[in-house]
C-alpha positions as CSV (number, residue, x, y, z in Angstrom):
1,X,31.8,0.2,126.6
2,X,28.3,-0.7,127.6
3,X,27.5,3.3,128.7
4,X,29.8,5.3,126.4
5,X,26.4,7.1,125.0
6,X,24.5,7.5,128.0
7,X,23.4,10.9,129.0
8,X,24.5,12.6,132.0
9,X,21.9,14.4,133.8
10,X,22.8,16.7,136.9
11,X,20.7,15.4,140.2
12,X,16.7,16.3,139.7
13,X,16.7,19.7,141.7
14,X,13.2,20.5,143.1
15,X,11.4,23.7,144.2
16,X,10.5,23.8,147.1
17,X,9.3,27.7,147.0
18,X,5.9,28.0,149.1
19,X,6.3,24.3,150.8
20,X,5.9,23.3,153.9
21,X,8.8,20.8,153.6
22,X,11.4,23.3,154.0
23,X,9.8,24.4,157.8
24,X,8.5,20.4,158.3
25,X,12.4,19.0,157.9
26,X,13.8,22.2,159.0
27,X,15.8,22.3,156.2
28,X,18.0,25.4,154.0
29,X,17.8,25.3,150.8
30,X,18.5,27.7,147.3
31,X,16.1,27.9,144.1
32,X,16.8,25.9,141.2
33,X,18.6,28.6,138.9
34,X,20.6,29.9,142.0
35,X,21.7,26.2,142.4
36,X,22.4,25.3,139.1
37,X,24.1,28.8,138.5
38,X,26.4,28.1,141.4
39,X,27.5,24.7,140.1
40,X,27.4,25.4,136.3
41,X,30.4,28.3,137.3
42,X,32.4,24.9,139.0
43,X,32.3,23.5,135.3
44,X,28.7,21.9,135.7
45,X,28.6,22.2,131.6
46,X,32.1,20.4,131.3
47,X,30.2,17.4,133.2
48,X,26.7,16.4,132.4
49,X,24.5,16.6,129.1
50,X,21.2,17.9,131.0
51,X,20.3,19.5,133.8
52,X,17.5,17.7,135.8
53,X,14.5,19.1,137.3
54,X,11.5,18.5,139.1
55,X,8.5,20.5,138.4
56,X,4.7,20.4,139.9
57,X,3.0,23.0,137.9
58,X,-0.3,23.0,140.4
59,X,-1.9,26.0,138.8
60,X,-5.1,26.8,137.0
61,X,-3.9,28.6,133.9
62,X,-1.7,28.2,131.2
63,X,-0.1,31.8,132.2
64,X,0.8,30.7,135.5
65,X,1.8,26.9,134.6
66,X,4.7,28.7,132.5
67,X,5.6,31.6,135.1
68,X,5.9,28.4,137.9
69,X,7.9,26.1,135.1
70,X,10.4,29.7,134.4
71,X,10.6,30.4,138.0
72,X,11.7,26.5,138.9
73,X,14.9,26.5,136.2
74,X,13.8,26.3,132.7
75,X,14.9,29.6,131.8
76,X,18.6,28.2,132.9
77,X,18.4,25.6,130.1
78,X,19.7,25.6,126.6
79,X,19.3,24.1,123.5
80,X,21.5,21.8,122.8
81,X,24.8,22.8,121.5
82,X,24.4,26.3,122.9
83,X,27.8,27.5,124.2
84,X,26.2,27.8,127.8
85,X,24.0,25.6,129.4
86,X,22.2,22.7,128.4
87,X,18.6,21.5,128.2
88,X,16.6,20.7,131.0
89,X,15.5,17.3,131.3
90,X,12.5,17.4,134.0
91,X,13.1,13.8,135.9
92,X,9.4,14.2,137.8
93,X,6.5,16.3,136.8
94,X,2.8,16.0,137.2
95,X,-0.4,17.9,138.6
96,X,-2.3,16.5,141.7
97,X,-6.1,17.5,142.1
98,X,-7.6,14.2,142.4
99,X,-10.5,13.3,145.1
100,X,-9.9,9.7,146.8
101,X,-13.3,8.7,145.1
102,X,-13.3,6.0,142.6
103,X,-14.3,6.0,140.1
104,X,-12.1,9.0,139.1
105,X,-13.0,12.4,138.0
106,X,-10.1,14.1,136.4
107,X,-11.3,16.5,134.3
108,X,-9.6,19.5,135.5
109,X,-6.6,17.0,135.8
110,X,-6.4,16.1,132.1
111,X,-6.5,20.1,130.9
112,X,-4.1,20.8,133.6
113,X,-2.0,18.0,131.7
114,X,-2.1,19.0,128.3
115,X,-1.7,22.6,129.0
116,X,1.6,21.4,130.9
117,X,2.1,19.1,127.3
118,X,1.4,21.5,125.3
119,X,4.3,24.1,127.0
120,X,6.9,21.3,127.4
121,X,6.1,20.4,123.7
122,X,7.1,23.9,122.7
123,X,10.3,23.6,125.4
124,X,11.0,20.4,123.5
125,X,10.7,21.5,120.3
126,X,13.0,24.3,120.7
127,X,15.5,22.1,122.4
128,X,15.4,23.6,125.7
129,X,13.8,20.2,127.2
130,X,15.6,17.3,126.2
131,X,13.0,14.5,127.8
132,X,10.3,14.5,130.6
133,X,8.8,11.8,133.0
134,X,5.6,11.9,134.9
135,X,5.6,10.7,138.4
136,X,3.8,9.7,140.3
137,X,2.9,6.8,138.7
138,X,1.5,4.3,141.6
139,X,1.7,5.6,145.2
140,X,2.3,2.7,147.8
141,X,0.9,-0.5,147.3
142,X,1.0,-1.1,150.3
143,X,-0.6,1.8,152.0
144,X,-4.1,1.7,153.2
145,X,-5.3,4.4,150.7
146,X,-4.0,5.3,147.0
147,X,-2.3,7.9,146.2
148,X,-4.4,10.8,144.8
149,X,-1.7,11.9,142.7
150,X,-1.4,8.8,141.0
151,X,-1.8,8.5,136.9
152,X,-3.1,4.7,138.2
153,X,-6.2,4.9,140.4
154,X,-8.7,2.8,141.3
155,X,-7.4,-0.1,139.1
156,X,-7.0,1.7,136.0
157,X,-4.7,4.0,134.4
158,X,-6.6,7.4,134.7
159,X,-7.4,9.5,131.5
160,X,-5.3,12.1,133.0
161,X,-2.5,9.5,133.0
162,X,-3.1,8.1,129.7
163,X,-2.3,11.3,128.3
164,X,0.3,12.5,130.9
165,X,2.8,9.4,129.8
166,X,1.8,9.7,126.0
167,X,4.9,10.6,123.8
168,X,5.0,14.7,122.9
């Protein structure tokens, strides 16, 4: 009764294309779209209302922020409604680049970040991407340094962060 509107979003798939984890963990693993294509022909799109992905778009340009974002799943998801598919809800996202230094200098960071808005505002807009949420947001507490990838650093919510959690 509580739930009966609640979205149901797949598990957030990752790529893991060009990582180290897959040889670290000595783990097998398939892309996104092979993944999602697999499990959208056992009736995926009978179950769920979004398809969740991660995406780390670590790349300089705007060109290459879209060809890593189409390589890691979007171009599997739908607008909603479509008779296939459905949109793409991207449960983490963000850009590192951050030196341990405080205070911060995310300059690079905060373009990277609104050219990442700026395609995932299009995405949204044409209902392909239903919702997105940055992470990370605060690395360990309790670790010994912070997290360089962290939209909070050095006690403060970074610019880079600021606009990273704005709404589209």
């Amino acid at each position: 009764k509580l739930n009966g509107q609640t979205p149901i979003i797949s598990a957030g798939l990752a790529d893991l294309g060009g990582s180290s984890w897959l040889k670290t963990r000595k783990a097998d693993a398939v892309s996104i779209p092979a993944t999602l294509d697999f499990m959208r022909a056992l009736g995926l799109d009978q179950l769920v209302d979004g398809y969740g992905i991660h995406n780390y778009p670590h790349n300089d340009t705007e060109a290459q922020l879209r060809a890593h974002t189409e390589q890691n799943g979007i171009s599997e998801c739908q607008p909603a409604g479509s008779k296939t598919g459905k949109p793409c809800w991207i449960t983490e996202w963000g850009v590192g680049g951050l030196g341990p230094t405080c205070p911060v200098d995310d300059s690079t960071r905060t373009t990277q970040i609104q050219q990442a808005r700026d395609y995932y505002g299009q995405l949204a807009h044409d209902g392909i991407l239903k919702a997105i949420f940055f992470y990370t947001w605060q690395g360990d507490v309790n670790a010994a340094k912070e997290d360089s990838n962290s939209a909070f650093r050095c006690g403060a919510l970074t610019p880079s962060g600021r606009l990273a959690i704005m709404p589209l």
